[in-house]
FIBAMAR-477443 format. One record per residue: x, y, z of N, C-alpha, C in turn; residue in three letters. Coordinates in Angstrom, 3 decimals, padded with zeros to 6 digits. Example, Ala and Ser with C-alpha at 12.3 -4.5 7.8 and 13.67 -1.06 7.14 Angstrom:
// FIBAMAR-477443
REC       nu       nv       nw      cau      cav      caw       cu       cv       cw res
REC  013.190 -005.690  007.800  012.300 -004.500  007.800  013.200 -003.300  007.800 ALA
REC  012.850 -002.250  007.080  013.670 -001.060  007.140  012.900  000.030  007.870 SER
END
This chain:
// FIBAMAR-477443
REC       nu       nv       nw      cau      cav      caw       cu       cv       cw res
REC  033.488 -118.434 -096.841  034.769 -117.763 -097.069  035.245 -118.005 -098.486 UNK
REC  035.118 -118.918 -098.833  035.416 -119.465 -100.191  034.597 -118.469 -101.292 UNK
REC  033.433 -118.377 -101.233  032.531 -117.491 -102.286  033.110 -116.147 -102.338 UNK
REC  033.453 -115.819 -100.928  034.395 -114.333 -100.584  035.420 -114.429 -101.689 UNK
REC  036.371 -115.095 -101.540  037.712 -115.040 -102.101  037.521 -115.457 -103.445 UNK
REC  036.222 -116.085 -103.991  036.141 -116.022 -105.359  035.802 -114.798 -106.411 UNK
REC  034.441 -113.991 -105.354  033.923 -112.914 -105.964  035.208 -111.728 -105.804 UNK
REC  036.466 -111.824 -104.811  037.591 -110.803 -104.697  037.941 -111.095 -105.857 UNK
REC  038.311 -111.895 -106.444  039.443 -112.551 -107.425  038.681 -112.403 -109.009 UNK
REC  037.532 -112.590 -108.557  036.770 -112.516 -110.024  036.983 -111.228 -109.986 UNK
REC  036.507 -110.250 -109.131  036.556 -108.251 -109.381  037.868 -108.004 -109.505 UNK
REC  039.261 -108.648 -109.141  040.504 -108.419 -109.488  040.029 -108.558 -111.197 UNK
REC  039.881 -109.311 -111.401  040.076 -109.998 -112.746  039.812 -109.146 -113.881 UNK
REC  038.297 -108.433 -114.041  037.438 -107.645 -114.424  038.075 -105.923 -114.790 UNK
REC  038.615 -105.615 -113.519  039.345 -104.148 -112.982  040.423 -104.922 -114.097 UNK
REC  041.005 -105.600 -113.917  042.316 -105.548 -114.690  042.259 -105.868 -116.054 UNK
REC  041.577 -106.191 -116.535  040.673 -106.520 -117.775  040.669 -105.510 -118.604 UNK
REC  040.450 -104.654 -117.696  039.757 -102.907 -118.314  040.507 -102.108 -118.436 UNK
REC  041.557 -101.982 -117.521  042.861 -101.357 -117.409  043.595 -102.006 -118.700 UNK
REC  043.528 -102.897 -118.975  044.412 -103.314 -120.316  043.720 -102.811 -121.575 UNK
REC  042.522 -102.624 -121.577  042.367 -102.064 -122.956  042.799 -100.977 -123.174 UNK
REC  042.705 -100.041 -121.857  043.331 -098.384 -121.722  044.397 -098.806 -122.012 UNK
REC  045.056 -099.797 -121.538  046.606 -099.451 -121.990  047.183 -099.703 -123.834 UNK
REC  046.387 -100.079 -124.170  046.491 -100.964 -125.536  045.614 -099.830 -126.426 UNK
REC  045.323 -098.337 -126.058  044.984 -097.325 -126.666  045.757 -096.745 -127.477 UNK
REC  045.534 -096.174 -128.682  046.634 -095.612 -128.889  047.086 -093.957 -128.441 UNK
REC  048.493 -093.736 -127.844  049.182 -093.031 -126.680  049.015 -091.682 -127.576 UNK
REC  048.357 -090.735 -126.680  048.204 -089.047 -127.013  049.305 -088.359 -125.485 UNK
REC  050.380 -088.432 -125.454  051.544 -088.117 -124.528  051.205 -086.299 -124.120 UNK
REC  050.698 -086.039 -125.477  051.043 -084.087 -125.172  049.670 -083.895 -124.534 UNK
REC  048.489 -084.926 -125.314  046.933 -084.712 -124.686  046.168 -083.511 -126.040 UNK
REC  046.915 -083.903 -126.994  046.535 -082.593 -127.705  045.163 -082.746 -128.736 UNK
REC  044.693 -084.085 -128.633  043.651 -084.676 -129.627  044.441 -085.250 -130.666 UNK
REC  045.253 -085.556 -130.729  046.172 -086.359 -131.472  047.280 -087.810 -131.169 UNK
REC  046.689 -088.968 -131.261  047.655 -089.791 -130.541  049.072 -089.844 -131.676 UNK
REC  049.568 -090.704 -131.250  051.112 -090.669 -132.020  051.291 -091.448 -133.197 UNK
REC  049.983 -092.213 -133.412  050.005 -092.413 -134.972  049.450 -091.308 -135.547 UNK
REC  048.880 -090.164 -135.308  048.813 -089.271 -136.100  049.644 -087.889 -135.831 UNK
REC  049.978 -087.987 -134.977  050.472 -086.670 -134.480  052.204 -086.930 -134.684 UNK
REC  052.884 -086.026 -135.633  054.244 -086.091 -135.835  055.102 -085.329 -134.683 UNK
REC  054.604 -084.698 -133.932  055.359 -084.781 -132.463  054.728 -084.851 -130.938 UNK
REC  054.332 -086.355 -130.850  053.466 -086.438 -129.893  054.628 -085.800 -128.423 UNK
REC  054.873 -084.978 -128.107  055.652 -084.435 -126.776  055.496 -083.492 -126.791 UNK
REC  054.822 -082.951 -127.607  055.088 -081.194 -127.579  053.237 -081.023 -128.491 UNK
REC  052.479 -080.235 -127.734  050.914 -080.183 -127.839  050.807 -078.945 -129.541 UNK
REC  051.685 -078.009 -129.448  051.691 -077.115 -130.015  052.025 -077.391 -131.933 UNK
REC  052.480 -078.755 -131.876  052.588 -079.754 -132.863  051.814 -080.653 -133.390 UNK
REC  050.138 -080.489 -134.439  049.929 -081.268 -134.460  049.090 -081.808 -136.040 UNK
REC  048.389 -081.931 -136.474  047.861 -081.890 -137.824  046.654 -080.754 -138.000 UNK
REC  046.045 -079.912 -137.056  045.304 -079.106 -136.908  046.458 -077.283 -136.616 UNK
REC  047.467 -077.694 -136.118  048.304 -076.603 -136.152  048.328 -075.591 -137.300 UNK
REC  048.774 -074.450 -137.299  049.039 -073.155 -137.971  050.265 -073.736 -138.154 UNK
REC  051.302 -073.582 -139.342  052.377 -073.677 -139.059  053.194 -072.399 -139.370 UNK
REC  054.381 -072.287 -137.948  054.885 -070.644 -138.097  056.502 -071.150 -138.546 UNK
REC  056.826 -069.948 -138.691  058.245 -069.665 -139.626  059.265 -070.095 -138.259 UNK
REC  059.605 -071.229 -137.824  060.339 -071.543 -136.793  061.262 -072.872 -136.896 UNK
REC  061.260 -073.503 -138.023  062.083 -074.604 -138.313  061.194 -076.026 -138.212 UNK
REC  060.409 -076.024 -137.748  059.253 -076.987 -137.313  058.407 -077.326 -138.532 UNK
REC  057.817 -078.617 -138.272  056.650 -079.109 -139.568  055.385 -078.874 -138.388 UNK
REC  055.034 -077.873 -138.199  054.099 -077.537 -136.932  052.789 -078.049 -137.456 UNK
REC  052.289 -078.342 -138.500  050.854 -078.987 -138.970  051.143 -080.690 -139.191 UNK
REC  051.932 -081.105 -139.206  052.235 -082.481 -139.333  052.318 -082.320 -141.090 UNK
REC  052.021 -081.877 -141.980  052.280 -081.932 -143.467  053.406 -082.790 -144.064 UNK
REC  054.428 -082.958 -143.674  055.317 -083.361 -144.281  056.759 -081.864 -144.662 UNK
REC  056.365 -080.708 -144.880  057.015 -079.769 -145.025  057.148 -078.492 -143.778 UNK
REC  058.414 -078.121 -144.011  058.577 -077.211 -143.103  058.868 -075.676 -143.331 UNK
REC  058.057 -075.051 -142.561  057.904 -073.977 -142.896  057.482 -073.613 -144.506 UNK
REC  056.208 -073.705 -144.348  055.531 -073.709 -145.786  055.188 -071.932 -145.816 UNK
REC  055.146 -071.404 -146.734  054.654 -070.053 -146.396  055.421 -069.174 -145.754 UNK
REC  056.996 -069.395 -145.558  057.468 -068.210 -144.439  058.599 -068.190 -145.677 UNK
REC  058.715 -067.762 -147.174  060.149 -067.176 -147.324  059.585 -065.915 -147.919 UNK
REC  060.716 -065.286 -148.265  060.959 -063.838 -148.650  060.130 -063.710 -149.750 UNK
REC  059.097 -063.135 -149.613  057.943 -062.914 -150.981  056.535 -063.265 -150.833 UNK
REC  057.013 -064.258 -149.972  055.159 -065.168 -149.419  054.115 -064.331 -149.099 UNK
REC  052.995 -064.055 -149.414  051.891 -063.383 -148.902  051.513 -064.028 -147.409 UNK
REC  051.586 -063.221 -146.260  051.095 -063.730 -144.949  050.901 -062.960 -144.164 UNK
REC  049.920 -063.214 -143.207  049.396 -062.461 -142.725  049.253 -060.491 -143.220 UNK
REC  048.737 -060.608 -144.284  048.110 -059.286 -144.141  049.021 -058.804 -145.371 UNK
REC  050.226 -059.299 -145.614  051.156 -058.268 -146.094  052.393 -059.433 -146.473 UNK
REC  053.285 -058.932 -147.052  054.436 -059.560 -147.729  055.585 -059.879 -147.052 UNK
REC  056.173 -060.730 -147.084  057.288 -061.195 -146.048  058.502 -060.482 -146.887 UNK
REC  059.291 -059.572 -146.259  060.610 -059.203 -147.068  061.681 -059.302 -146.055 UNK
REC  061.445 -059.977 -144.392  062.509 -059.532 -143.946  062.279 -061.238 -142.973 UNK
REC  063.277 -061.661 -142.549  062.701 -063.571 -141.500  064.243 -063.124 -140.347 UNK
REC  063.477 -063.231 -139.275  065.097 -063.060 -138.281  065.382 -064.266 -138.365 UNK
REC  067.086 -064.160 -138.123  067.541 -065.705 -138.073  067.114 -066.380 -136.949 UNK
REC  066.265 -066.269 -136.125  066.225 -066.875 -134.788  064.658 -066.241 -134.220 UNK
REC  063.160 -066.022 -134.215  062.616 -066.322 -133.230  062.917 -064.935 -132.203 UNK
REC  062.689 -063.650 -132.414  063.276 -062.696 -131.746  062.149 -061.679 -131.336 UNK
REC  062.219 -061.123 -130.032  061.342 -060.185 -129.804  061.409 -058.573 -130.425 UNK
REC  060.942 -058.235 -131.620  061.227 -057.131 -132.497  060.509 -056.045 -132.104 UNK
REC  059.807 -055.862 -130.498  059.129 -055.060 -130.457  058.582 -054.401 -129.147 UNK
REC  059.417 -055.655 -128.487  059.764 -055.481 -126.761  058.593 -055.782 -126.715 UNK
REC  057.585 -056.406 -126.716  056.550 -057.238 -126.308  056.520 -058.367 -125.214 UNK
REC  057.524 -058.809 -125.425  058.133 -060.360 -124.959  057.409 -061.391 -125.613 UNK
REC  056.966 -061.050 -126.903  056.070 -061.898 -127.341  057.356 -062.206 -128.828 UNK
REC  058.136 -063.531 -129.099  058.748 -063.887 -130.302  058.178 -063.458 -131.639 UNK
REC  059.317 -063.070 -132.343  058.012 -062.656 -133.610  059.259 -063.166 -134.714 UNK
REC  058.619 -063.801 -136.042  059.206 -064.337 -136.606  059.849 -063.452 -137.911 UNK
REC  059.598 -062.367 -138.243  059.897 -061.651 -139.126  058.955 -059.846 -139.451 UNK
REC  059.350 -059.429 -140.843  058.510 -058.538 -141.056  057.508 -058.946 -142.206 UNK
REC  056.547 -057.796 -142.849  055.593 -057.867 -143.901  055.326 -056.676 -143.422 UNK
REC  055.283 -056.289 -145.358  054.869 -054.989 -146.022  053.563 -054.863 -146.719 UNK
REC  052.866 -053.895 -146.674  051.829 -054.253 -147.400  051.558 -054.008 -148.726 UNK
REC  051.065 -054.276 -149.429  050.828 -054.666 -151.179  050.280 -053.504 -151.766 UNK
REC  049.840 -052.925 -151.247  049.581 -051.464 -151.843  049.716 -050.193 -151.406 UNK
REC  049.286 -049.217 -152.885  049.745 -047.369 -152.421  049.006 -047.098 -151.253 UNK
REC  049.208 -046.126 -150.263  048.167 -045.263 -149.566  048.201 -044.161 -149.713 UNK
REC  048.984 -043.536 -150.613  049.248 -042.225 -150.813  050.187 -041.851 -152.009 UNK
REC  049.438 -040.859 -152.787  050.534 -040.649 -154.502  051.400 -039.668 -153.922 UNK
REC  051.389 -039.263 -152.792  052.471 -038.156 -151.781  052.322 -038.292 -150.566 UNK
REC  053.310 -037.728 -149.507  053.034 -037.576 -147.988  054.136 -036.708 -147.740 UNK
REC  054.177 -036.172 -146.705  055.003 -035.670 -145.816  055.628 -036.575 -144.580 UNK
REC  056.853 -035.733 -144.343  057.093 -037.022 -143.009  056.451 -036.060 -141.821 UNK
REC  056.464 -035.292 -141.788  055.881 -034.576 -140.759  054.413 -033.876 -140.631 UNK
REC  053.471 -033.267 -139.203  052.723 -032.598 -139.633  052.237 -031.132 -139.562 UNK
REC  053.443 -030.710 -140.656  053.474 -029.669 -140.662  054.625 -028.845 -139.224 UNK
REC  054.816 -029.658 -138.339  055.523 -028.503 -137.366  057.116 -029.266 -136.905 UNK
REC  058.166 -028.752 -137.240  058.828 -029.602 -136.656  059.509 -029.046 -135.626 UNK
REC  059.582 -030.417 -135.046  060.009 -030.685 -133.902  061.226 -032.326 -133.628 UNK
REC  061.833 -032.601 -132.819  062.674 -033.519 -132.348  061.851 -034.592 -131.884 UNK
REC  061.210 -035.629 -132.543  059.981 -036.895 -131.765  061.182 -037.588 -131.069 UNK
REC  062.239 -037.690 -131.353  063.057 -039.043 -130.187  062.932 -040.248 -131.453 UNK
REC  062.489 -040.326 -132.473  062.355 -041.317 -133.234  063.530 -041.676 -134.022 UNK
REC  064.552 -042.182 -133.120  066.098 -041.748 -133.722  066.775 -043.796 -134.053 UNK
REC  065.582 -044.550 -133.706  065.862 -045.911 -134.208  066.091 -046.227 -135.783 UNK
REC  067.434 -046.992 -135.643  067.991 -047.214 -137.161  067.897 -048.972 -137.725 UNK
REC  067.984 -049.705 -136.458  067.821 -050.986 -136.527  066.668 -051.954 -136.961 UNK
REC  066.933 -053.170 -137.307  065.744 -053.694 -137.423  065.080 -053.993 -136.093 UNK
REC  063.746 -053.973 -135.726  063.236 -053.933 -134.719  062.706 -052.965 -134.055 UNK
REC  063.382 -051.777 -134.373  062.940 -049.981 -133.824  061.968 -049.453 -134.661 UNK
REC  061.403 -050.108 -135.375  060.162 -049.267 -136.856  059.280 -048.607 -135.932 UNK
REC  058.527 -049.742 -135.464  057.502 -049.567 -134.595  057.598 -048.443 -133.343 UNK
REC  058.858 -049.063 -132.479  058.729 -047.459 -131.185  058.938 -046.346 -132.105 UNK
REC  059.613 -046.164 -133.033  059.502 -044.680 -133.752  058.588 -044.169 -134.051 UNK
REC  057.711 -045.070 -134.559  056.099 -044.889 -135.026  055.723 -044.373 -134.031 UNK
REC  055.732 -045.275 -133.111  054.852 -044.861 -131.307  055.545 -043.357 -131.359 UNK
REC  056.759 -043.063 -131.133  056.778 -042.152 -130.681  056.762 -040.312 -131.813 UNK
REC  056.525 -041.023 -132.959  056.109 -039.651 -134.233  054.840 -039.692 -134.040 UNK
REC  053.912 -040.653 -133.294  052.433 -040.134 -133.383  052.307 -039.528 -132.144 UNK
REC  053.139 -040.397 -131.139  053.253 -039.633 -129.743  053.476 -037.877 -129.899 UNK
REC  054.109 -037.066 -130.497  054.515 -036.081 -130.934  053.312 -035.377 -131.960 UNK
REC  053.104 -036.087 -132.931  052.495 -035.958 -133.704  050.914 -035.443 -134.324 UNK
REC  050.282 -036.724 -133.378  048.915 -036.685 -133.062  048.619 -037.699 -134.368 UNK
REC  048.034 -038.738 -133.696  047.028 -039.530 -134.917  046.831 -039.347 -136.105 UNK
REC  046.807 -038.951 -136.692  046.314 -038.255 -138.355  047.244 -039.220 -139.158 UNK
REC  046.127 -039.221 -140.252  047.109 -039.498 -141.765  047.616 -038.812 -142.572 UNK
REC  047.344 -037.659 -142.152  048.595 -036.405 -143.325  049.962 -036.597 -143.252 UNK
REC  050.581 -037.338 -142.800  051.734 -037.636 -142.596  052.387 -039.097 -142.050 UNK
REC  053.747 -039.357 -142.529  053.567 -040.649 -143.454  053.705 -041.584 -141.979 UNK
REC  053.866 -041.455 -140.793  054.338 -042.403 -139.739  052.311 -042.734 -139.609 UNK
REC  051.450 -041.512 -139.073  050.363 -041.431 -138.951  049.217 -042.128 -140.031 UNK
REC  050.018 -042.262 -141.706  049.238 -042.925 -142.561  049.580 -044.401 -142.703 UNK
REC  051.049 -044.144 -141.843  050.838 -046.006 -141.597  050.080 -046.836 -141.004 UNK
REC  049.949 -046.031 -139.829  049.136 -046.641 -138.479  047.420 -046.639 -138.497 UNK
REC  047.122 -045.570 -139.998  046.025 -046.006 -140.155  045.569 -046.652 -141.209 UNK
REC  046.694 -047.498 -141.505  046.424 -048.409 -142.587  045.881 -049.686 -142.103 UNK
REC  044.725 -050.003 -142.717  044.509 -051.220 -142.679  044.047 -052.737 -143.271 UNK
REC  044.276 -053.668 -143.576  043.681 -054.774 -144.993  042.566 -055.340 -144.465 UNK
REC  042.464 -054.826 -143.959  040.891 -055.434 -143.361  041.115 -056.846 -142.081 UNK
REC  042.350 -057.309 -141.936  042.485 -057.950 -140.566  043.290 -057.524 -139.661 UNK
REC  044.125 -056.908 -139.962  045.281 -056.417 -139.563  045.663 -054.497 -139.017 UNK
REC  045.405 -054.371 -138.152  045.645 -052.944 -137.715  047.186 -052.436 -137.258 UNK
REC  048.100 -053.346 -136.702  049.460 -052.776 -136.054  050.354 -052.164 -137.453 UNK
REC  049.786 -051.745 -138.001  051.336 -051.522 -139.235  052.118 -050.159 -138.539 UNK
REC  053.096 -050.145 -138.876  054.207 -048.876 -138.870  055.261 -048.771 -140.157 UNK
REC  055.556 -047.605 -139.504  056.546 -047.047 -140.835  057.884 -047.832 -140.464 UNK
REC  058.217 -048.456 -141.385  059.653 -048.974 -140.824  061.106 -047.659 -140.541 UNK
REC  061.684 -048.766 -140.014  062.883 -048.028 -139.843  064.278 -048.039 -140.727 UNK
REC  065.039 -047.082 -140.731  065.866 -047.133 -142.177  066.415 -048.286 -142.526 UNK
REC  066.936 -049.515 -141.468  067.423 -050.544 -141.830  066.776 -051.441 -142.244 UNK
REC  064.941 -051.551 -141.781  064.421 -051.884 -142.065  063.618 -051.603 -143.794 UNK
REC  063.560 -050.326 -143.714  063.541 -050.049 -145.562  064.099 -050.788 -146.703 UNK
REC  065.476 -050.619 -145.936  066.415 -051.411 -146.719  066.098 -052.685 -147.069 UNK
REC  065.564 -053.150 -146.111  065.655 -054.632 -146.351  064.385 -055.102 -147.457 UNK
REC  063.303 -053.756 -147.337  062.247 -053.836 -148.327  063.100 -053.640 -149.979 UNK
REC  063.946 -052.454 -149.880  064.666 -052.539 -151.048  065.387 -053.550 -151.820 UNK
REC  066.117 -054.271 -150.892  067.209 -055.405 -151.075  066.059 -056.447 -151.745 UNK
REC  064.653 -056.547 -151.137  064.148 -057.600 -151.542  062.465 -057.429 -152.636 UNK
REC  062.854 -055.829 -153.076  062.059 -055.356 -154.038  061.399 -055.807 -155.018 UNK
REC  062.320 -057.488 -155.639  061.529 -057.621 -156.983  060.671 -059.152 -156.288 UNK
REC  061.312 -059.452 -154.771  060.064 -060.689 -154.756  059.068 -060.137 -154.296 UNK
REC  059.043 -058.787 -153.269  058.114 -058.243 -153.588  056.918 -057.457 -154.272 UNK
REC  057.676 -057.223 -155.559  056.920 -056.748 -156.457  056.158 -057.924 -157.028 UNK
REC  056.447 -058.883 -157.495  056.162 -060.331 -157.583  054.594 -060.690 -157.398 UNK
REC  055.034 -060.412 -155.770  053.713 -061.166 -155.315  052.705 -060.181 -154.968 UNK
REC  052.767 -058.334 -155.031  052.250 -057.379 -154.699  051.333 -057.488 -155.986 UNK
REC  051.635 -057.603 -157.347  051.454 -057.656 -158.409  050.217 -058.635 -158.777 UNK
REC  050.712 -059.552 -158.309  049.305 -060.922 -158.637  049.065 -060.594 -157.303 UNK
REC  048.693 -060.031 -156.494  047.768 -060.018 -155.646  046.903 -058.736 -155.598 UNK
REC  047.185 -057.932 -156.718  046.072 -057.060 -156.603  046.817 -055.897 -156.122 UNK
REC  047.755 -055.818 -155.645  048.486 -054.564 -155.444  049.227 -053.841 -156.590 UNK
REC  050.717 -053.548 -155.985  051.278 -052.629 -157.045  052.590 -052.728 -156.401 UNK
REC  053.706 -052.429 -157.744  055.160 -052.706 -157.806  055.685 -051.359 -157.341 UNK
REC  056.908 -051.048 -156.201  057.626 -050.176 -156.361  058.009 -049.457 -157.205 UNK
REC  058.213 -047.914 -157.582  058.723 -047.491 -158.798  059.872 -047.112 -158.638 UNK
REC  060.905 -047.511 -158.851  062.301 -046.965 -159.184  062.837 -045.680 -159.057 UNK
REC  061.891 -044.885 -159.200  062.108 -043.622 -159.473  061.542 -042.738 -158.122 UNK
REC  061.460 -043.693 -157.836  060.673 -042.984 -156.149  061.538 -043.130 -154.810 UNK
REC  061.250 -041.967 -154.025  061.973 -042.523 -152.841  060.956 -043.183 -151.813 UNK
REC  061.160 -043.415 -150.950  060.364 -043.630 -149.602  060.763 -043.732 -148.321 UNK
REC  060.279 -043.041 -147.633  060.136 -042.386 -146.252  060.457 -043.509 -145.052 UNK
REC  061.544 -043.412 -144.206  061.832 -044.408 -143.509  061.053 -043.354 -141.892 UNK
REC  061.020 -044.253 -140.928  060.785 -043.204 -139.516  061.595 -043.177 -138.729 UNK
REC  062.792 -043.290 -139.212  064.095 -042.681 -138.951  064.313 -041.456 -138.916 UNK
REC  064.233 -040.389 -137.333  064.440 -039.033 -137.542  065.986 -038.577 -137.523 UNK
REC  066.646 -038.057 -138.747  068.023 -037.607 -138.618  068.498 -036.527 -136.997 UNK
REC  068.413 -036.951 -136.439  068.691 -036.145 -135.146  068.686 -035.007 -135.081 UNK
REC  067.623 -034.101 -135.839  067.475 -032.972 -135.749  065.613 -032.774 -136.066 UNK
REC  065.516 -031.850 -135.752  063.652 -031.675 -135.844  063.506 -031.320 -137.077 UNK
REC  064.434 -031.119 -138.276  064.264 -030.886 -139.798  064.178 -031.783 -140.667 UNK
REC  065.170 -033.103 -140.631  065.394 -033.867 -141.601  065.265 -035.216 -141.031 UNK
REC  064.517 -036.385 -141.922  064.875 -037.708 -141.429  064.804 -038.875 -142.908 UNK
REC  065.664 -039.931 -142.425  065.774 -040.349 -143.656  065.054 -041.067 -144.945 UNK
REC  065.319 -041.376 -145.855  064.761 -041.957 -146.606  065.321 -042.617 -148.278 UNK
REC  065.138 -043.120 -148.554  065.831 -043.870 -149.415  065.300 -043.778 -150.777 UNK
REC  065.872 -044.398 -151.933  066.032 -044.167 -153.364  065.513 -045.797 -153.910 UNK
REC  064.409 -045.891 -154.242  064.219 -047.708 -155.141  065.248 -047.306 -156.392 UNK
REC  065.692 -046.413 -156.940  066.668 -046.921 -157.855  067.559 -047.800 -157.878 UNK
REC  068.483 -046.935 -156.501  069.965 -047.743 -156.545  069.874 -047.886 -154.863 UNK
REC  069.394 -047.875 -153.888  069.437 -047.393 -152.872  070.063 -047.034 -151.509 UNK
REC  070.156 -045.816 -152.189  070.554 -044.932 -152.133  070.190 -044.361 -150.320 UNK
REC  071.070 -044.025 -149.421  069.795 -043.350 -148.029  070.265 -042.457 -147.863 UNK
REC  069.096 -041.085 -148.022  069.883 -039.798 -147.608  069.242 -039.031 -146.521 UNK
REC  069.424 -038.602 -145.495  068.188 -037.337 -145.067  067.580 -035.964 -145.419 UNK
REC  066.533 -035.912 -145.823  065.581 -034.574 -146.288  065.149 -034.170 -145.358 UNK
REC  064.781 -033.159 -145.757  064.266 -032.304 -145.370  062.288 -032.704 -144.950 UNK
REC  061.913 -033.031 -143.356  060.347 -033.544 -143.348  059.121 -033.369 -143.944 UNK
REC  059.648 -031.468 -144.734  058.460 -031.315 -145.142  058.015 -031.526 -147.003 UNK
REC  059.244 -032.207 -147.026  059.238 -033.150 -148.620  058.331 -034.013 -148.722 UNK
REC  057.192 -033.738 -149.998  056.858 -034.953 -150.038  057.008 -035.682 -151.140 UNK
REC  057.115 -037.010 -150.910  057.508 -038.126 -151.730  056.251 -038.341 -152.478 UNK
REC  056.445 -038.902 -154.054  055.733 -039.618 -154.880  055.510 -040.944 -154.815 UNK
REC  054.125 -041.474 -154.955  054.272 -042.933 -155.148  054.965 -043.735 -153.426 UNK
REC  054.338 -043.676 -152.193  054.905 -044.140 -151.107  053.787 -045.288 -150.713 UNK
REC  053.922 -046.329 -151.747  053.427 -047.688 -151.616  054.615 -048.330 -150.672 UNK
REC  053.809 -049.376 -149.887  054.494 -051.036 -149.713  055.525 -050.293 -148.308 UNK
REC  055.739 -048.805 -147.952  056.183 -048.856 -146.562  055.476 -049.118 -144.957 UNK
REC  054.057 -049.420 -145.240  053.140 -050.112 -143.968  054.570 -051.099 -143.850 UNK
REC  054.439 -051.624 -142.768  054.671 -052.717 -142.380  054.123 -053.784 -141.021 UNK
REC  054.328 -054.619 -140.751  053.893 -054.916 -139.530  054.682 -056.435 -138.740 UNK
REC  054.584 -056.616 -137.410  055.550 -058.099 -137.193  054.655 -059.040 -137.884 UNK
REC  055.745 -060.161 -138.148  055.167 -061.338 -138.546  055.565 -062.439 -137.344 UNK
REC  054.069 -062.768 -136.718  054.122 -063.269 -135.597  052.857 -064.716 -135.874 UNK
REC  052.492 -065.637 -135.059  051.469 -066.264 -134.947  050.713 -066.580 -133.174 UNK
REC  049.722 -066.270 -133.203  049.505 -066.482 -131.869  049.271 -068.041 -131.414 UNK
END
């Protein structure tokens, strides 16, 4: 009985032995491949030194800085940041958060039309930020695919990673205008090209009639509605697309 209660006590001993080195590990809480001497928010997995970091207030790579890459001018993803919601917002009824917009860096066309060729009423009557896109959907819906016309030459724009672009919407233009020279900036050293002043460009904002929809002035800007079958000079940098991270 005695040898019994020694060999119990010795295998207590052993088991608990082992259990203490696990405990004396150092603690990965989220499980993310990162324990908490390296990981600057061990509670949350989506936080860690291998992270992307997105435009959300967070040091999401562990770097030391926050939000590196998300202000007004930054080259990202695909295209130029000119527009950041204050908050983390679904801009596209996805249910998927998206952190802002981006324009893209170059011409696709020294002219366009807003229409093709026939008009009609698309329903594309969104003025807000966030409506670019269903307008788009719904001027090609109407429309038909093609790039002869400027909603259709958005959607087939592409930088080689990136396919969702649309024509923004008038409030959304604006906000390309308002923030014209950091975008010219960085369009410039990256191989693209600067807005011209002297140009208007085509929002996919339809003025509530099947004739005219709006569009704006890089001079002073200016928003008026024309007439669809105008076409504009020089209609660089209105692609746009969400700025999101998966």
């Amino acid at each position: 009985m005695k040898n019994i209660i020694f060999l119990l006590v010795l295998s207590l001993f052993l088991f608990t032995s082992c259990g203490g080195d696990d405990d004396n590990s150092p603690q990965d809480s989220d499980v993310d491949g990162y324990s908490v001497n390296d990981d600057c928010d061990d509670n949350n997995a989506m936080v860690n030194p291998d992270a992307i970091e997105i435009c959300n207030g967070i040091d999401d790579n562990c770097n030391g800085e926050v939000d590196e890459g998300c202000d007004i001018g930054d080259l990202r993803e695909g295209g130029i940041i000119f527009y950041i919601a204050p908050v983390p917002t679904d801009l596209d009824g996805d249910g998927t958060l998206d952190y802002g917009l981006v324009c893209a860096i170059e011409d696709q066309s020294s002219g366009i039309q807003w229409y093709n060729g026939t008009k009609i009423i698309t329903g594309a009557t969104g003025v807000a930020i966030g409506t670019g896109l269903a307008n788009t959907n719904a001027i090609i819906e109407f429309q038909g695919p093609l790039n002869s016309y400027a909603a259709g030459a958005a959607r087939s724009y592409t930088d080689g990673s990136y396919t969702d672009w649309f024509l923004p919407s008038k409030d959304e233009l604006n906000q390309m205008y308002l923030n014209k020279v950091a975008i010219n900036t960085t369009a410039v050293a990256n191989g693209g090209a600067a807005f011209n002043d002297n140009d208007w460009y085509w929002s996919s904002t339809e003025a509530n009639n099947a004739a005219q929809a709006w569009s704006q002035a890089f001079s002073d800007g200016l928003q008026t509605a024309f007439g669809k079958n105008i076409t504009w000079q020089g209609v660089s940098h209105w692609q746009e697309r969400l700025l999101w991270i998966q």
